[in-house]
KOLRO-401705 format. One record per residue: z, y, x of N, C-alpha, C in turn; residue number from 1; residue in one letter. Coordinates in steps of 0.05 Angstrom, whole numbers, plus 5000, padded with zeros to 4 digits. Each point is the difference from the previous one (the first is absolute). Layout:
n.zz,n.yy,n.xx,ca.zz,ca.yy,ca.xx,c.zz,c.yy,c.xx,num,residuo
Z,Y,X,Z,Y,X,Z,Y,X,NUM,a
...
REM end
This chain:
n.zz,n.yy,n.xx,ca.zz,ca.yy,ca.xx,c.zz,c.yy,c.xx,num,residuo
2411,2790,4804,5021,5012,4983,5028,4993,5010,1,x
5001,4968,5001,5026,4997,5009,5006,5016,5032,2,x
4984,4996,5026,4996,5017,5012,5008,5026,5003,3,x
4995,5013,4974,5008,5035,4996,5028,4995,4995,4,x
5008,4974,4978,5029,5005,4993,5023,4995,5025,5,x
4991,4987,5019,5016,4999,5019,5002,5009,5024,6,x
4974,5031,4999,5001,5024,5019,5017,5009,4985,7,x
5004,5010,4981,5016,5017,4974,5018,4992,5004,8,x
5021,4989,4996,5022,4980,5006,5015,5014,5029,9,x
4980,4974,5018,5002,5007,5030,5006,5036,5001,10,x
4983,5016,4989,5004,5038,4999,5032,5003,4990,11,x
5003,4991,4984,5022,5009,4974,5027,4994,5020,12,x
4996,4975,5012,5022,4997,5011,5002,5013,5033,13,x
4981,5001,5014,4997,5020,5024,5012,5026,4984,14,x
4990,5015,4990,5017,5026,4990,5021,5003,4994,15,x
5016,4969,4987,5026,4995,4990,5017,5018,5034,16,x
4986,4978,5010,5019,4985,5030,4993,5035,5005,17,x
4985,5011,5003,4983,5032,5016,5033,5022,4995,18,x
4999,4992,4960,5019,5026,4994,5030,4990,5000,19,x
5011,4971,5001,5023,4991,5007,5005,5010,5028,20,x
4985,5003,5014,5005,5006,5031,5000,5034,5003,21,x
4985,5015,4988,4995,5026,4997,5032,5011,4991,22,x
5007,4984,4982,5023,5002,4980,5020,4996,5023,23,x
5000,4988,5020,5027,4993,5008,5005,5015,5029,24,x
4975,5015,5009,4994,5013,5016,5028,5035,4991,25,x
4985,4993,4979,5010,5031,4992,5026,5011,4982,26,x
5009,4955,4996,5026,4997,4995,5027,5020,5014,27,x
5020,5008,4989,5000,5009,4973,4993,5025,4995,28,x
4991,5003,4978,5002,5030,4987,5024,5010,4985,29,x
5022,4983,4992,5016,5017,4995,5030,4980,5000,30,x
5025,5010,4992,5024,4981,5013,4993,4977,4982,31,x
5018,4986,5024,5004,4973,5001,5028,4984,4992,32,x
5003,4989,4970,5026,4990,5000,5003,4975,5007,33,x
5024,4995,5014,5001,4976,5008,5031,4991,4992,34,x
5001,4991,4980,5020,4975,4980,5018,4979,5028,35,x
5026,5010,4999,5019,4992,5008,5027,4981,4978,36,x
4993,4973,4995,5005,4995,4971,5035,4999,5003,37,x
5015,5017,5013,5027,4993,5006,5003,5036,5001,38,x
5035,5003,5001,5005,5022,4998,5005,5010,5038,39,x
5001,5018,5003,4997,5018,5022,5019,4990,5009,40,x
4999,5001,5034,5022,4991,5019,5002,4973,5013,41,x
4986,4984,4991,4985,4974,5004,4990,4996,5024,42,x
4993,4977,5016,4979,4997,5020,4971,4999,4985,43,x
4991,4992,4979,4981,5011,4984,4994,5026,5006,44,x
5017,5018,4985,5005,5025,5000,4988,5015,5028,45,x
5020,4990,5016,5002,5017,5029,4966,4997,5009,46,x
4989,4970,5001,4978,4999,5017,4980,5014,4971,47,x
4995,4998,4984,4980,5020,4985,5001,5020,5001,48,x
5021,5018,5004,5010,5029,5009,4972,5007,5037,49,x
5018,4981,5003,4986,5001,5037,4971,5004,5002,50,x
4995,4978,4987,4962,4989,4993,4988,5028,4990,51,x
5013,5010,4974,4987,5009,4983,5003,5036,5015,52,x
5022,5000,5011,5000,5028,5017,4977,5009,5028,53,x
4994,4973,5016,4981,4997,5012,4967,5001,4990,54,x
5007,4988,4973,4969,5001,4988,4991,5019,4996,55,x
5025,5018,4982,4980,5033,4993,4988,5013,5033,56,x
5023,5001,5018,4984,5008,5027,4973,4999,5001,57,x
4999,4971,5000,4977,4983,5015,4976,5009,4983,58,x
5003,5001,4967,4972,4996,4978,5004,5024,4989,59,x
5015,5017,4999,4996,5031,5003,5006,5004,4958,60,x
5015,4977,4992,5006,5000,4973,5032,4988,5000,61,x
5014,5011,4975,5035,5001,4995,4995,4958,4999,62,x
5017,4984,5005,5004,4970,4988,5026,5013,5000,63,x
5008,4997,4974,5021,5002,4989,5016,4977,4982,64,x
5027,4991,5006,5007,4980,5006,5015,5000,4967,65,x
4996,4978,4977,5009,5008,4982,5025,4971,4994,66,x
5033,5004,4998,5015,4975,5001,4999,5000,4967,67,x
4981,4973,4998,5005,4993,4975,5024,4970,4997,68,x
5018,5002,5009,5017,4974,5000,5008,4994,4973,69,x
5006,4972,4994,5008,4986,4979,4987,4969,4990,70,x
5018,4982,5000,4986,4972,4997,5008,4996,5022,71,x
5009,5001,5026,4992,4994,5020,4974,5004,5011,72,x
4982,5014,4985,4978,5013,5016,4977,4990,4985,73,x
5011,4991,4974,4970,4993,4978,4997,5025,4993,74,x
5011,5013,4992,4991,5034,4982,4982,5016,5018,75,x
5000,5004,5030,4984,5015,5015,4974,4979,4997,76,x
5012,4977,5015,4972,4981,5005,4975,5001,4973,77,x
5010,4994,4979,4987,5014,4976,4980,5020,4989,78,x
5017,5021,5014,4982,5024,5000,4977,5000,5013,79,x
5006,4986,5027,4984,4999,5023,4971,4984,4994,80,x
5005,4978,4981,4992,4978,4993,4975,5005,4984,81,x
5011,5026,4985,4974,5013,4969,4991,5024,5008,82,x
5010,5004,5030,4984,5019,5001,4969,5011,5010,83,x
4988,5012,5003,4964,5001,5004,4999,4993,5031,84,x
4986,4991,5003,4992,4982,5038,4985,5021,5014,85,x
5013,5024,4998,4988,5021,5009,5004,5011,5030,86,x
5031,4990,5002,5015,5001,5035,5017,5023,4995,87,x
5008,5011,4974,5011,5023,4992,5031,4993,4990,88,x
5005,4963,4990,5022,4992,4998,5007,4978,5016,89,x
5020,5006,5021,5009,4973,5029,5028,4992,4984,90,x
5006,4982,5020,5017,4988,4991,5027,4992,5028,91,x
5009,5005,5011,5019,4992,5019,5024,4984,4989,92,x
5006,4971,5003,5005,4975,4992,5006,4984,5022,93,x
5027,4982,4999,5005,4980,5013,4989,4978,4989,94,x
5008,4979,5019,4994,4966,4989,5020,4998,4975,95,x
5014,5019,4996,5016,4991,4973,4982,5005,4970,96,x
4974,5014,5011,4985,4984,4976,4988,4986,4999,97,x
4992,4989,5023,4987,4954,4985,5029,4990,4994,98,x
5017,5008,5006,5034,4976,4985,4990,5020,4973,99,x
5002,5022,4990,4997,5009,4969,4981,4986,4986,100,x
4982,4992,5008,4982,4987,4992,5008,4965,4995,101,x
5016,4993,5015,5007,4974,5000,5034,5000,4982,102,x
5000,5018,4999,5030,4998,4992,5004,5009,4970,103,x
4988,5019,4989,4998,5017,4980,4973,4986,4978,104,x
5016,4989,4979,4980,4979,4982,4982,5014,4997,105,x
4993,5032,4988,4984,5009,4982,4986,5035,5018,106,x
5003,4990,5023,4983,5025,5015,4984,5012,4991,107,x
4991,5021,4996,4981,5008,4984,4974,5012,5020,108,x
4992,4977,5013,4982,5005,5020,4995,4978,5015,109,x
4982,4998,5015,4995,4975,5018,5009,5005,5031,110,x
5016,4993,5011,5017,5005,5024,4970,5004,5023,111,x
4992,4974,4995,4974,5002,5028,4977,5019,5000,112,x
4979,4982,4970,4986,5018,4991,4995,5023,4987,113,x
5022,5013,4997,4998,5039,4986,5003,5009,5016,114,x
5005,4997,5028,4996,5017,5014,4984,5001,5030,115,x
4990,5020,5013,4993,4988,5028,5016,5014,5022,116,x
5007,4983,5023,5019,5002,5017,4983,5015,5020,117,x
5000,5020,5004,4996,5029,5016,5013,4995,5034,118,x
5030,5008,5003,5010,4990,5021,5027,4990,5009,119,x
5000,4976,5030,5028,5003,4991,5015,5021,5019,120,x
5020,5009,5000,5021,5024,5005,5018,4990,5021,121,x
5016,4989,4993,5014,4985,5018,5017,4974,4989,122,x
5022,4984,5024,5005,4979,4991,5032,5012,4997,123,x
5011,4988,4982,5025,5002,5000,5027,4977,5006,124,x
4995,4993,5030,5019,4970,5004,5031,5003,4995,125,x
5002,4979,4994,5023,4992,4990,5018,4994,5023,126,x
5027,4995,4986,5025,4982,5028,5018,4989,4984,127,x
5004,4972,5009,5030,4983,4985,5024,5014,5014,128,x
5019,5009,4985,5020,5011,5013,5028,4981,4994,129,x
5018,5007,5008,5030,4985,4989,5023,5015,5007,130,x
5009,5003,4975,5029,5011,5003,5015,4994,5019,131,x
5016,5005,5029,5003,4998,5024,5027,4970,4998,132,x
5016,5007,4972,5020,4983,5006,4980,4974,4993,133,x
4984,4999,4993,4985,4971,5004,4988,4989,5015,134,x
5012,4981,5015,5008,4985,5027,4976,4989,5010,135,x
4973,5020,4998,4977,4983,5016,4990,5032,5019,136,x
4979,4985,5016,4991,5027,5016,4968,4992,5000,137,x
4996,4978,4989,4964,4994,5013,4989,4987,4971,138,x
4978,4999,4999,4987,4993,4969,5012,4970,5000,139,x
5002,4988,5030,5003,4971,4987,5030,4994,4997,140,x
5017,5017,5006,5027,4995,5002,5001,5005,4968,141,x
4984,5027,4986,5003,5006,4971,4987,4973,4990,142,x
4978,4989,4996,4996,4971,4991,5016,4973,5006,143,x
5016,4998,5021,5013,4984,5009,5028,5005,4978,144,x
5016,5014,4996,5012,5018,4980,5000,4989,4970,145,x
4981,5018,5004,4986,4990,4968,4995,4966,4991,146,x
4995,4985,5018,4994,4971,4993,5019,4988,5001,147,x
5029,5010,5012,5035,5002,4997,5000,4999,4972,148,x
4997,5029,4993,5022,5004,4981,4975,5002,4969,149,x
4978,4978,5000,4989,5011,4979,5001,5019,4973,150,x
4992,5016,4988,5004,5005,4972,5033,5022,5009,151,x
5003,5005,5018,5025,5022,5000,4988,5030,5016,152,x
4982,4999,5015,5000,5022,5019,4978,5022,4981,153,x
5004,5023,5001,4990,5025,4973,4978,5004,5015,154,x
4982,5010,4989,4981,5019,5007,4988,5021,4976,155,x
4996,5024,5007,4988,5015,4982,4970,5010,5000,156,x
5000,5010,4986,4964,5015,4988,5007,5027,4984,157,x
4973,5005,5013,4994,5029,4965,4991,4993,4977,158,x
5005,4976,4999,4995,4986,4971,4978,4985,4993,159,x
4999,4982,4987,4987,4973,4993,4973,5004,5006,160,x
4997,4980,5012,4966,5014,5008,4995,5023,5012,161,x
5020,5017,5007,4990,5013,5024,4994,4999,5021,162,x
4992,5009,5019,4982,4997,5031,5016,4989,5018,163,x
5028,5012,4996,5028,4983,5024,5005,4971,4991,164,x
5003,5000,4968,5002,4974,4991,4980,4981,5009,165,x
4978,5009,4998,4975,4989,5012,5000,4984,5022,166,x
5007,5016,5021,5000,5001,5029,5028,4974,5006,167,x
5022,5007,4980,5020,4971,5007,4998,4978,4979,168,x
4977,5006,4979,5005,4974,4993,4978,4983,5018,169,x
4972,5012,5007,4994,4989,5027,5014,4990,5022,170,x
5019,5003,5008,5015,4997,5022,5015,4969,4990,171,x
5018,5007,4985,5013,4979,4992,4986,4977,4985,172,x
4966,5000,4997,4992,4979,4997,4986,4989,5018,173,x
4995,5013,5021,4997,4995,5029,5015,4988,5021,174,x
5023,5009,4985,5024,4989,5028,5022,4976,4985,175,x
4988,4996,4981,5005,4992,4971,5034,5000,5001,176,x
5011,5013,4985,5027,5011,5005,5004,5012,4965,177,x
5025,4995,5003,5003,5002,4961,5028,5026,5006,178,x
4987,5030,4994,5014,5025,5004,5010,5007,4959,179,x
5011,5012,4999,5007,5017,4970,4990,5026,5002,180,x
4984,5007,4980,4987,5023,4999,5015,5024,4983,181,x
5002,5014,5014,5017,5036,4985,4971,5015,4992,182,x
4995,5003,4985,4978,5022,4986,5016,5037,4993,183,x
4992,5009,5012,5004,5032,5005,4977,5015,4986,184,x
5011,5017,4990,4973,5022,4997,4988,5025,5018,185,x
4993,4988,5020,4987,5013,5022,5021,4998,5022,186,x
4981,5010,5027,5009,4985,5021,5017,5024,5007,187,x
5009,5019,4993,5022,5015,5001,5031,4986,4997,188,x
5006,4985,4979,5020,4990,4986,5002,4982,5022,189,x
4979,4981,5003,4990,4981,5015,5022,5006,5033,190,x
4987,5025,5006,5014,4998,5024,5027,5015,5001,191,x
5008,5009,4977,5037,5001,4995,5006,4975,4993,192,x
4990,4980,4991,5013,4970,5001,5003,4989,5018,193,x
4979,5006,5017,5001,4989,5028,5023,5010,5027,194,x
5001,5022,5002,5022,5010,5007,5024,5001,4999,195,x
5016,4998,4973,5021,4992,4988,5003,4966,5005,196,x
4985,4987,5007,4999,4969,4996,5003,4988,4983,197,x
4987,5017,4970,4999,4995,4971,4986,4972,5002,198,x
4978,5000,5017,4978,4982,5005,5003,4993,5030,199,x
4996,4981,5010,4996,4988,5016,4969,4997,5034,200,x
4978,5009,4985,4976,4996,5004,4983,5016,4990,201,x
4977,5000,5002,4976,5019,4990,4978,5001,5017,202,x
4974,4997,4980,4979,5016,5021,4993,5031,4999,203,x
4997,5013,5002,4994,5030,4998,4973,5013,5022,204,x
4999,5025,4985,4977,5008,5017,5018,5016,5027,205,x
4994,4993,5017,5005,5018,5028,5028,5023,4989,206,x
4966,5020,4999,5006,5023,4992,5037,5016,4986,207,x
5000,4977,4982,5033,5001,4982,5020,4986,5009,208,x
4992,4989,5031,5030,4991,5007,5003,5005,5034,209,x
4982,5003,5009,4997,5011,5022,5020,5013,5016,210,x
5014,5030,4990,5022,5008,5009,5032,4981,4994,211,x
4993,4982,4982,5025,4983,4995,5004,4984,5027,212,x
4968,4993,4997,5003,4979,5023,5005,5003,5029,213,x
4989,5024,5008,5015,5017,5019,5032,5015,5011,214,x
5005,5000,4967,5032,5004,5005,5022,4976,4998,215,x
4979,4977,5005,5018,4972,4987,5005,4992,4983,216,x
5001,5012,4976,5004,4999,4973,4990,4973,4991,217,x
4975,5000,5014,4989,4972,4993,4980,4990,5023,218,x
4989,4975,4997,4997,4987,5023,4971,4991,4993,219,x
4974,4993,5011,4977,5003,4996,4996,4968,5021,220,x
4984,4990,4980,5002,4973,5023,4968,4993,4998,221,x
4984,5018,4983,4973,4985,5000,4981,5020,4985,222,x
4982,5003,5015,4979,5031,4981,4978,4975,4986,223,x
4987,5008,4974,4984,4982,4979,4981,5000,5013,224,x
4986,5027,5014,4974,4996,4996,4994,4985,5036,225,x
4972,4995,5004,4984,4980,5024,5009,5009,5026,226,x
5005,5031,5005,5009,5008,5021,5029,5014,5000,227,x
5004,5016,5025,5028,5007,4999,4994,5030,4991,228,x
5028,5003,4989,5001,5039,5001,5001,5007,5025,229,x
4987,5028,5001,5003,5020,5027,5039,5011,4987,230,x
5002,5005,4989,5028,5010,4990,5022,4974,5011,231,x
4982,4972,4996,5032,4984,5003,4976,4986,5022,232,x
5008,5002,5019,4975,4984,5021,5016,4977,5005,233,x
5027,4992,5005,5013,4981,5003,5015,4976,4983,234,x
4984,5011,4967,5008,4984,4979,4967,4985,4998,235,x
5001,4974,5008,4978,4983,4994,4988,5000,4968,236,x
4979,4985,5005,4981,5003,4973,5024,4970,4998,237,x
4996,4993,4972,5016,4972,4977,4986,4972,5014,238,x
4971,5009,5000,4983,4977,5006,5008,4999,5034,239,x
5006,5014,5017,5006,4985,5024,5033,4998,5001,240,x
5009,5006,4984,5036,4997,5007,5008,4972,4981,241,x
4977,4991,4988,5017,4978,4994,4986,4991,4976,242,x
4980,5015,4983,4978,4988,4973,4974,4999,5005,243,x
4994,4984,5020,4967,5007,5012,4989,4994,4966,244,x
4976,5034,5006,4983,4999,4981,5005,5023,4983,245,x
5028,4997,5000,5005,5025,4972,4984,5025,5009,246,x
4990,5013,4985,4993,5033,5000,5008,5007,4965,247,x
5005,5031,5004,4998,5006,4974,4996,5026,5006,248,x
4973,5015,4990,4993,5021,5018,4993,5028,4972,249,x
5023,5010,4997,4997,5026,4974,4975,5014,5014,250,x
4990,5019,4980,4983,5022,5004,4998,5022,4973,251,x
4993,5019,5020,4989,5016,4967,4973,5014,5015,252,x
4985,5004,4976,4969,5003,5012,4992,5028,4971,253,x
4973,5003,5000,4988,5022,4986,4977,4983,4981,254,x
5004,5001,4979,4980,4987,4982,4989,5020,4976,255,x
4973,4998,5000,4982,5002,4972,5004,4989,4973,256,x
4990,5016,4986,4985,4982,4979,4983,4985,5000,257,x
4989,4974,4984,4990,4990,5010,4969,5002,4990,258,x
4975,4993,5023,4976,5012,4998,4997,5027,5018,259,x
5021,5009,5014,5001,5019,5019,4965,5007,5012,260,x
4993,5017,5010,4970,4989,5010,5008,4999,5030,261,x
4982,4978,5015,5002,4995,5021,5006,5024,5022,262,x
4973,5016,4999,5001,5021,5026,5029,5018,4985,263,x
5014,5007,4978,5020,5012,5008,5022,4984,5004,264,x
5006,4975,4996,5015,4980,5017,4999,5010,5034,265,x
4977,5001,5006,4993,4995,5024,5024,5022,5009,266,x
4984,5027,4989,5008,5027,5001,5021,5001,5013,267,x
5014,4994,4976,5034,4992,5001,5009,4984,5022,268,x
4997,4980,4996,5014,4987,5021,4992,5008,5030,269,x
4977,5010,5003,4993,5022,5027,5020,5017,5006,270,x
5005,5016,4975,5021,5014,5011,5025,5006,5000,271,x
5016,4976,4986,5023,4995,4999,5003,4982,5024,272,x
4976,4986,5005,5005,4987,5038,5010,5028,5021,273,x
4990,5024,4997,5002,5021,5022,5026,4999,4993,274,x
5015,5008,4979,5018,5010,4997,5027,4971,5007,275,x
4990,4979,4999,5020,4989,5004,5001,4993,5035,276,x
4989,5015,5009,4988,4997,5034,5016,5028,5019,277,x
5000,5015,4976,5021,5017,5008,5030,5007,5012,278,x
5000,5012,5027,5022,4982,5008,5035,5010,4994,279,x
4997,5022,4985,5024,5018,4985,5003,4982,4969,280,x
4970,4989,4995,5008,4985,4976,5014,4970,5010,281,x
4993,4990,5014,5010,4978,5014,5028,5004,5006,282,x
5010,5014,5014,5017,5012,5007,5028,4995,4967,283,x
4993,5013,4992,5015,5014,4979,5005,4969,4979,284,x
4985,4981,4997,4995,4976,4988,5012,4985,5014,285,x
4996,4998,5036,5026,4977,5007,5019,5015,4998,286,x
5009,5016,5000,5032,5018,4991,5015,4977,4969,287,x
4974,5000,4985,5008,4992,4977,4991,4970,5003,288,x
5004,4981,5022,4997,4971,5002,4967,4993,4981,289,x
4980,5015,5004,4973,4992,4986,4977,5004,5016,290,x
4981,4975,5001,4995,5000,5020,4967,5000,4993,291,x
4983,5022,5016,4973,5004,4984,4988,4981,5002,292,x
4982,4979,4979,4983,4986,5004,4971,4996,4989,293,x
4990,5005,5026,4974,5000,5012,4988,4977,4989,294,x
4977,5004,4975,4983,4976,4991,4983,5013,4992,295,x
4970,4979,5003,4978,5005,4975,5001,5004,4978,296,x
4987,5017,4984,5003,4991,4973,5002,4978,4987,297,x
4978,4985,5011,4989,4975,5001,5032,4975,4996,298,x
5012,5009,5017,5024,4981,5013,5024,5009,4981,299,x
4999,5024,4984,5011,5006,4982,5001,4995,4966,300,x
4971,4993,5006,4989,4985,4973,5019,4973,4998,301,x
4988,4986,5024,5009,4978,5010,5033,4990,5003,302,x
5021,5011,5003,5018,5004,5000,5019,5000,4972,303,x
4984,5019,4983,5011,5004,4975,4994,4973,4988,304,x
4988,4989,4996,4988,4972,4992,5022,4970,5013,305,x
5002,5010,5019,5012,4983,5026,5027,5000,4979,306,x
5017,5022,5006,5015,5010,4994,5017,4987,4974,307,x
4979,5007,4985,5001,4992,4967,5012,4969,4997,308,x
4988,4990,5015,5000,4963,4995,5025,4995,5014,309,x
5006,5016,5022,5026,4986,5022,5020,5014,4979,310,x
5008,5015,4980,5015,5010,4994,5003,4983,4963,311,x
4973,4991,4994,5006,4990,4977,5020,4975,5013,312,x
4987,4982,5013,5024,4972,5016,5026,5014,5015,313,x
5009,5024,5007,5028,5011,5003,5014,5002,4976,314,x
4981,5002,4980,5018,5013,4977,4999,4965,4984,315,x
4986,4985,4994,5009,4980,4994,5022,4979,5019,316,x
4999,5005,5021,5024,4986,5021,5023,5014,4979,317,x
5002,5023,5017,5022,5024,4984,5015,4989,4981,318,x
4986,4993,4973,5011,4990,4976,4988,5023,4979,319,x
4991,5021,5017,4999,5028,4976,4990,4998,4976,320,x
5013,5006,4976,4982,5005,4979,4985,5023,4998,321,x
4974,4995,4983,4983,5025,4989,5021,5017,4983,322,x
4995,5035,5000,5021,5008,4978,4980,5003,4975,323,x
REM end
């Protein structure tokens, strides 16, 4: 008897695995929304636009890109969160939601576990820049500076606990250096402060200062993430100009709900690999300083997790409070 119950069993779940795969074969049958938790115009924005324009091609169904912004990106994530694990609701998301999760007392969701991490998209590296009339040219001349004139030299963010804040309060606990923090509401303001020499310093993504830095406006002495930009090939990574070790490496990636089934994980990230292999999409992404990255799912699981923990100890260095 026991015997029969665990051919039965053993059946029940071979069929599971038979029509999850059947299912994902024939994935999708009809559009696809995919939850952009920020409003349009965004690097969010831009790369779900890209993804999701390539996908209908490729799976022969609309992914249609829906900006649910607000919270800083709890109100989409949310949605994304309750909705059925069917592959019918995605999610396109930076690392600025494990900080929501760490930052935001009363989330109404579990940052790690509500959802499953599908793929990642690309990285979004950062650069310490400096207002030109400030008398350094190399990361260590800016730390050398700074250990001068403690507690006087500015730096800004898009605001408390955001991803730039992130990225320098890492820095300055690294190079251990005591800066004043300007909080902005987004890295727009961010980089009219920086220009004007409202502010002093900043980390920023590439992307939003790039032509400054080109026209002189401002001066780039160190990119966050492990390697160099193709855009600034002659501005060193932080960790070899003078903070061995630092990285601080943004991303935004494509996530589920969570319980996703495997083979349409698979699905997915199969063919958001083609499309990010594409060399007009490639193209058009380093235009916009983002840079595709190529991982397992597996390594994406892995990552988010990673992620989570190096950013809870940034945000307690930081000083940040929960709101």
């Amino acid at each position: 008897m026991k015997l029969l119950r665990g051919m039965a069993r053993a059946m029940s779940v071979a069929a599971a695995v038979f029509a999850c795969g059947a299912q994902a074969q024939s994935y999708p049958t009809k559009a696809v929304r995919v939850v952009v938790p920020f409003p349009a115009g965004g690097s969010n924005d831009l790369v779900a636009r890209m993804v999701s324009q390539e996908l209908s091609k490729a799976m022969g169904q609309q992914f249609v890109v829906d900006n649910r912004g607000g919270a800083s990106g709890v109100i989409g994530a949310e949605m994304v969160a309750r909705a059925p694990a069917d592959g019918y609701t995605l999610m396109v998301h930076s690392i600025t939601h494990l900080s929501n999760g760490l930052l935001i007392r009363k989330v109404p969701y579990d940052t790690v576990n509500d959802f499953t991490p599908v793929a990642l998209l690309v990285a979004q590296p950062g650069v310490l820049v400096v207002h030109p009339a400030l008398p350094v040219k190399t990361v260590k001349q800016f730390v050398a500076l700074a250990k001068a004139r403690p507690n006087e030299i500015t730096y800004g963010s898009n605001g408390p606990g955001g991803s730039l804040h992130l990225m320098m309060a890492l820095f300055t606990s690294m190079a251990n250096v005591k800066l004043i923090h300007v909080p902005y509401k987004g890295g727009a303001p961010l980089t009219t402060s920086l220009i004007s020499g409202e502010t002093q310093s900043a980390t920023a993504t590439i992307n939003t200062v790039l032509a400054h830095i080109k026209s002189s406006r401002l001066r780039a002495l160190g990119v966050t993430a492990d390697t160099r930009s193709g855009l600034l090939p002659d501005v060193p990574t932080i960790a070899e100009a003078g903070v061995p070790g630092y990285e601080f490496n943004s991303w935004i990636g494509l996530f589920g709900p969570k319980g996703l089934p495997q083979p349409l994980v698979d699905r997915l990230h199969g063919e958001v690999g083609k499309v990010m292999k594409q060399p007009e999409v490639v193209k058009s992404l380093a235009n916009q300083a983002l840079d595709p990255w190529n991982a397992s799912q597996q390594d994406f699981v892995r990552l988010v997790k990673a992620d989570y923990d190096k950013l809870a100890k940034v945000i307690k260095l930081a000083g940040v409070q929960s709101e």
